[in-house]
N, C-alpha and C positions, 0 to 999 in steps of 0.2 A: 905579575907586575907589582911595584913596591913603590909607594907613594911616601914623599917626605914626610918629614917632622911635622911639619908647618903646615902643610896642605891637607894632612888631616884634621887636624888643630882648625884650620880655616872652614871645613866640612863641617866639624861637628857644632861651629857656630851656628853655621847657614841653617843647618836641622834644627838646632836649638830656635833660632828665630822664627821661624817656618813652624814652628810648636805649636810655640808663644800664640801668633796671630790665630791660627785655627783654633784654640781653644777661645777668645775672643770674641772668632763668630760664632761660633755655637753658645755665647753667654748671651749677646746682641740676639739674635733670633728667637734664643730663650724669654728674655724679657719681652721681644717686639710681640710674642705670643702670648705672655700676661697679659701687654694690653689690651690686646683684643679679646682676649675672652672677658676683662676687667670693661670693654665698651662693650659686650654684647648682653651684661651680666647689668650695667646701666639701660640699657635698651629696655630689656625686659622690665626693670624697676620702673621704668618710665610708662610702660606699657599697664605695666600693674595700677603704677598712681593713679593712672589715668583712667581704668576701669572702675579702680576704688572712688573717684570721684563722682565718675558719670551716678553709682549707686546712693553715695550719699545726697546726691541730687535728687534721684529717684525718692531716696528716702526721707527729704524734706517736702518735697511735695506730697508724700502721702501721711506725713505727718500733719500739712496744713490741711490738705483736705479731711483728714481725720477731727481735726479742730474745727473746720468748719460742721461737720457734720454735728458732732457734740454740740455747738452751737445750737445749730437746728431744733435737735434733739432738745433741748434745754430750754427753747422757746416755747415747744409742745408741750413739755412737761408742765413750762409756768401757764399757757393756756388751758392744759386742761383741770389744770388743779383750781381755776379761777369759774371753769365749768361746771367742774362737783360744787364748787361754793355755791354757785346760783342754783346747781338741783339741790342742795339741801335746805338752801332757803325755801326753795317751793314745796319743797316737803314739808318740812315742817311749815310750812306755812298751810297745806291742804289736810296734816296730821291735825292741826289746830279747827281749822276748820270739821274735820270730819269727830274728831272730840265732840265739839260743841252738838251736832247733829246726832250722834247716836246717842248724849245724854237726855236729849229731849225727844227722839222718835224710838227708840232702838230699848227693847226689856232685855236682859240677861239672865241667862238661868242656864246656870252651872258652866258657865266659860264659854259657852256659844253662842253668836246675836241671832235672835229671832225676831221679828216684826212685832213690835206690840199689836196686840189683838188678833197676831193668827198663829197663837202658838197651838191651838187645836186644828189648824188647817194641814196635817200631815196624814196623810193616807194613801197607799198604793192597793191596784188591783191588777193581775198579769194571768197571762193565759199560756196553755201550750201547745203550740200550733203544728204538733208531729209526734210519732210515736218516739219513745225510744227505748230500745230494748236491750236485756241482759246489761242492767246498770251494777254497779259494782257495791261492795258492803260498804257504805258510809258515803259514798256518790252520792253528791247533793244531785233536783231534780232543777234544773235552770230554767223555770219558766223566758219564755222568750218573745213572747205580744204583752207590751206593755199598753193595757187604757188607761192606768191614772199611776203618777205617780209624784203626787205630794210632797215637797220635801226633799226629791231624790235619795230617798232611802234605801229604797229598791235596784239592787244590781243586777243584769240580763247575762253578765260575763260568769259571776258567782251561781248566782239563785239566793243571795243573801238581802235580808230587808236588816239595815242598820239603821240606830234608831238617831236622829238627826239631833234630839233633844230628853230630856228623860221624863220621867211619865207612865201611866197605865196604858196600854196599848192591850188591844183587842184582834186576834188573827182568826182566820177563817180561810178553810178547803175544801179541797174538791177533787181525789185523785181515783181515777176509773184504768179498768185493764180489762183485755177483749177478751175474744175467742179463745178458752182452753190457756190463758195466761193468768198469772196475778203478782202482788209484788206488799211485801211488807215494810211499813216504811216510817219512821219516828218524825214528829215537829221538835225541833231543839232548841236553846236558847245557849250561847255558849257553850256548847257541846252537853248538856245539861237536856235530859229529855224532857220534854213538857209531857209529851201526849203519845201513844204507841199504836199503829192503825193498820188493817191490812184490807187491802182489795183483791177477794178471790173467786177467779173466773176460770181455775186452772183445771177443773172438772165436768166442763159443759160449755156448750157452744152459744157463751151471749156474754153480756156484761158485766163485768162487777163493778160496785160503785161505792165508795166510800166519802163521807162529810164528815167534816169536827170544826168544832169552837175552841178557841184556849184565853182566857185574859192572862196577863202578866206584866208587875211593875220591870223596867227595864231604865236602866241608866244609857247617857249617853252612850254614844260607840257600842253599847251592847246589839248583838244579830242575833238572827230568830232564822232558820229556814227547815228546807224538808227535803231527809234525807232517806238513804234507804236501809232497813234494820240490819245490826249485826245476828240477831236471832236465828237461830236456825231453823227455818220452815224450809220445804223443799218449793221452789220457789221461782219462775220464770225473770222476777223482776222487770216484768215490762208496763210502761206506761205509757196510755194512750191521751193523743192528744188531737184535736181537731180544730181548735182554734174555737172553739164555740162556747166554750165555760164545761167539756165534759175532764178536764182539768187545769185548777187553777188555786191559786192563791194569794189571800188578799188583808188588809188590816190597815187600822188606824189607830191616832193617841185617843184616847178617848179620854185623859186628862193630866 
């Protein structure tokens, strides 16, 4: 079949028009599809703003409460720096006072207050109320019954008598060992031996007993105590003790 001139001519209009328009709507759908992703794309920024706000909300109120609390703070501070003021006033006002009182009651000698008129009232005497045995080379003996202790010179934790003030001081012992035992044992002053002594019982079934005297000038802080010798004797090192004066040891300033 063989169609005119014209009536093709007329066809390939109607195609041509028929194009036209379908190209149209797919440009129409194209845009109507911008805008909606261009309002879903505002949604979200709205959505966003609006989080972002609720926060900065958030973060003004803890920024006020943060200013309040410095506040606070800053009240406390000026209260209590107005508190040290009045403890220092008291202080110094009871340092003044207590000035005045130790220049008229109070002797010093060599940086330490002692009572005018009892600076010879220092004296300890202490006991050992148990044996102890197999002491060690230079193990002090820690007398531990304290009867007098003047001063508080004398420590029960040590076996050290430190001297509270300085002065001639006079010591005096008393260390005994039993049955078949005995123990050699140094008085020291500053690791400095005064006096070298042994108690030996370690050949026979009874007592040994040993005494000594020592005087010695001693400065403040200087100790005195008794320990057990580094000498070589063969040697149980045991000290007996009963609580009774069968050892002990004891001293005073004597000036």
């Amino acid at each position: 079949m063989f169609l005119s001139f014209g009536v093709c001519i007329a066809l390939e209009m109607v195609l041509f028009v028929f194009a036209n328009d379908s190209s149209q709507i797919d440009e129409t759908t194209a845009i109507l599809q911008k805008f909606k992703n261009l309002e879903e794309e505002v949604s979200m920024l709205k959505q966003r703003e609006l989080k972002t706000s609720e926060e900065i909300s958030m973060l003004k109120q803890r920024e006020l409460k943060t200013l309040e609390e410095v506040s606070m703070l800053k009240q406390r501070e000026l209260k209590t720096l107005e508190e040290v003021s009045m403890l220092k006033q008291m202080l110094n006002s009871c340092q003044g006072g207590w000035n005045e009182f130790s220049k008229s009651k109070l002797g010093i000698r060599r940086g330490r207050l002692v009572p005018e008129g009892r600076q010879s009232q220092i004296a300890f005497h202490v006991h050992l109320t148990h044996n102890i045995n197999n002491l060690g080379v230079h193990q002090a003996i820690e007398f531990d019954y304290v009867l007098l202790n003047e001063g508080n010179g004398y420590s029960v934790y040590t076996g050290h008598f430190v001297a509270p003030v300085s002065g001639l001081y006079v010591f005096a012992w008393t260390i005994s060992s039993g049955d078949y035992t005995c123990i050699v044992y140094d008085v020291v002053k500053n690791n400095e031996i005064l006096v070298h002594f042994i108690s030996d019982a370690a050949d026979h079934n009874d007592w040994a007993v040993s005494s000594g005297t020592a005087v010695t000038r001693m400065n403040s802080g200087d100790r005195v105590w008794i320990r057990v010798s580094d000498i070589h004797v063969p040697c149980s090192h045991t000290v007996y003790g009963a609580g009774l004066g069968t050892s002990s040891f004891a001293g005073y300033l004597l000036n």
